[in-house]
C-alpha positions, 0 to 999 in steps of 0.5 A: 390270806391269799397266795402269792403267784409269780409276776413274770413274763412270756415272750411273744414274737415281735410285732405280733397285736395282743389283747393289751393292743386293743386295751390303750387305757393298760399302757400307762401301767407298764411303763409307770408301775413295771407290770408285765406286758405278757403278764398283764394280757395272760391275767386279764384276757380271759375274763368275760364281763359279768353281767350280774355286776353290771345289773347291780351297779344300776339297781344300787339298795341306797337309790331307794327312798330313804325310809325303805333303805333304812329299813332295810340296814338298820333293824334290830338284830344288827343294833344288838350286835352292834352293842355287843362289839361295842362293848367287847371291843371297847379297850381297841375303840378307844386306843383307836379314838384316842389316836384318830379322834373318831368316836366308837360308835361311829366306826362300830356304825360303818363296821355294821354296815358296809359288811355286817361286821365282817359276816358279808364281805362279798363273793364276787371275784374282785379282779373280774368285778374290776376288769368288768366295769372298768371296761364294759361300764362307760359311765364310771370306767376312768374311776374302775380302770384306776381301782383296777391298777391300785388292786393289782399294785395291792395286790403285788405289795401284800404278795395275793394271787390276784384271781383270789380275793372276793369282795362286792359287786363294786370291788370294795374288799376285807370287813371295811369293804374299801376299794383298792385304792382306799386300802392301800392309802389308809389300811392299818397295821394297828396291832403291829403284826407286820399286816394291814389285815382288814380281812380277819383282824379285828383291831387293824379293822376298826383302826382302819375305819377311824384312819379313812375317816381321819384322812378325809377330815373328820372333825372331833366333837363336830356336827353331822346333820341338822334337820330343817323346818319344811318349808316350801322354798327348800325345793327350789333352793335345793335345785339350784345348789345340789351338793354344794358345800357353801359357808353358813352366811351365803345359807342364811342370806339365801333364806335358810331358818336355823331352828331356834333351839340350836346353835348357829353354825359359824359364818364361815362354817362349810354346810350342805343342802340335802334331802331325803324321803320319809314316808311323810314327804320329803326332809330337809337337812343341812349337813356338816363336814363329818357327814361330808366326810363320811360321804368320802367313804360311800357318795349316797347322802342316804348310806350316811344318814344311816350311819348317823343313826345307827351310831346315835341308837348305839351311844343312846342305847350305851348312855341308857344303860349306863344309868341304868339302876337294878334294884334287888 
């Protein structure tokens, strides 16, 4: 883990301006979480935006059409080790199944791919990363200048050293690959070793996936997607609702066909309308509260499709060989 540094002070001359003057949206901390005036201007002051952070955030892999992008996550090499954790971790997935009600093969799924099951956590420094788009990316910089207070309260409960720990381009940290704030909400001490390490201990890992997802909602035994015959209407109904959450009956009567051989959700049941590119054209679907719920954790419809299949080839290929007979 990281070391702690000291979170103390230096004096200034009184009403000499500090770098802090010119940051207003840093006030708040120091009267509402005690950081340091002094302590808060010498840590942040000598970071220089960086660039490639900036460059990446606007050139994200999941704005790809989504049969490049799952190209690109899902191959076969990953759903090899994706088997192999599965099984060797099977007795911590199912006390964490047990506890949380999320399936393994999900949470092996989200483990896989946010950081390759712990094999790409990141090299870019999380504080500058943080500093960078919290204050030079206008666009979301309200949403990082809260991910950068709860990274150094983070910080200052688990005692590291802020300038250490190393994630992505977007801050997400440790195998989950959660933000700040997501950890400090839902990490887990799961083997009560008195750390919530999702760095380097496997089980508060997986626990601390199954708990995200437990927290936002997930729904045992509940639907994520269901693939929508093409018709034309789809389009212009898709434009008029992107991203509302609607219950089935106000679907219906706008004029969504539920396929035959499925059940119908219930009346009151919450679903989405979604798209996402095939090589054929565009696919229709609508989405449940669990792919809402993973969505919680990564907002592209595209990274939660990818979770959805990746966990359906990791319990397929777990159901095939389970029935699986050898002959002799």
């Amino acid at each position: 883990m990281w070391a702690a540094v000291p979170w103390g002070a230096t004096r200034l001359w009184a009403g000499e301006e500090t770098w802090l003057d010119r940051h207003p949206w840093l006030r708040g901390w120091i009267e509402q979480d005690g950081f340091d005036r002094v302590w808060l201007e010498t840590l942040l002051s000598p970071l220089e935006p960086d660039a490639k952070v900036l460059h990446l955030m606007d050139h994200q892999t999941e704005a790809k059409p989504y049969h490049e992008y799952r190209a690109l996550v899902i191959n076969w090499r990953r759903i090899r080790i994706g088997r192999t954790l599965l099984r060797r971790h099977r007795s911590i997935l199912t006390e964490v199944e047990e506890y949380y009600r999320v399936p393994p093969e999900i949470v092996v799924a989200l483990w896989g791919l946010e950081s390759d099951f712990g094999n790409n956590m990141g090299r870019f420094g999380v504080l500058r990363t943080l500093y960078t788009l919290a204050a030079h990316y206008p666009r979301r910089g309200v949403y990082f200048q809260g991910e950068l207070r709860q990274f150094l309260l983070l910080c200052r409960e688990e005692g590291w050293d802020p300038r250490k720990p190393k994630g992505s381009y977007a801050g997400a940290m440790g195998q989950v690959q959660m933000m700040p704030g997501s950890m400090r909400r839902y990490a887990v001490d799961f083997d009560h070793d008195g750390q919530r390490d999702v760095i380097g201990d496997v089980t508060d890992v997986l626990a601390s996936i199954a708990s995200f997802l437990h927290g936002h909602g997930w729904c045992p035994d509940g639907r994520l997607v269901q693939a929508l015959e093409r018709r034309p209407e789809l389009a212009e109904l898709l434009a008029g609702t992107a991203g509302a959450r609607r219950p089935w009956s106000e679907w219906r009567v706008s004029g969504i066909v539920w396929p035959l051989d499925q059940p119908e959700p219930d009346p009151e049941e919450l679903l989405s309308l979604i798209v996402l590119e095939e090589r054929d054209g565009p696919r229709y679907y609508m989405t449940f509260m669990n792919f809402w719920v993973i969505t919680r954790w990564n907002r592209s419809n595209r990274f939660a499709m990818a979770v959805r299949e990746f966990s359906a080839e990791l319990r397929r290929m777990e159901k095939a060989c389970g029935n699986m007979v050898f002959r002799g």
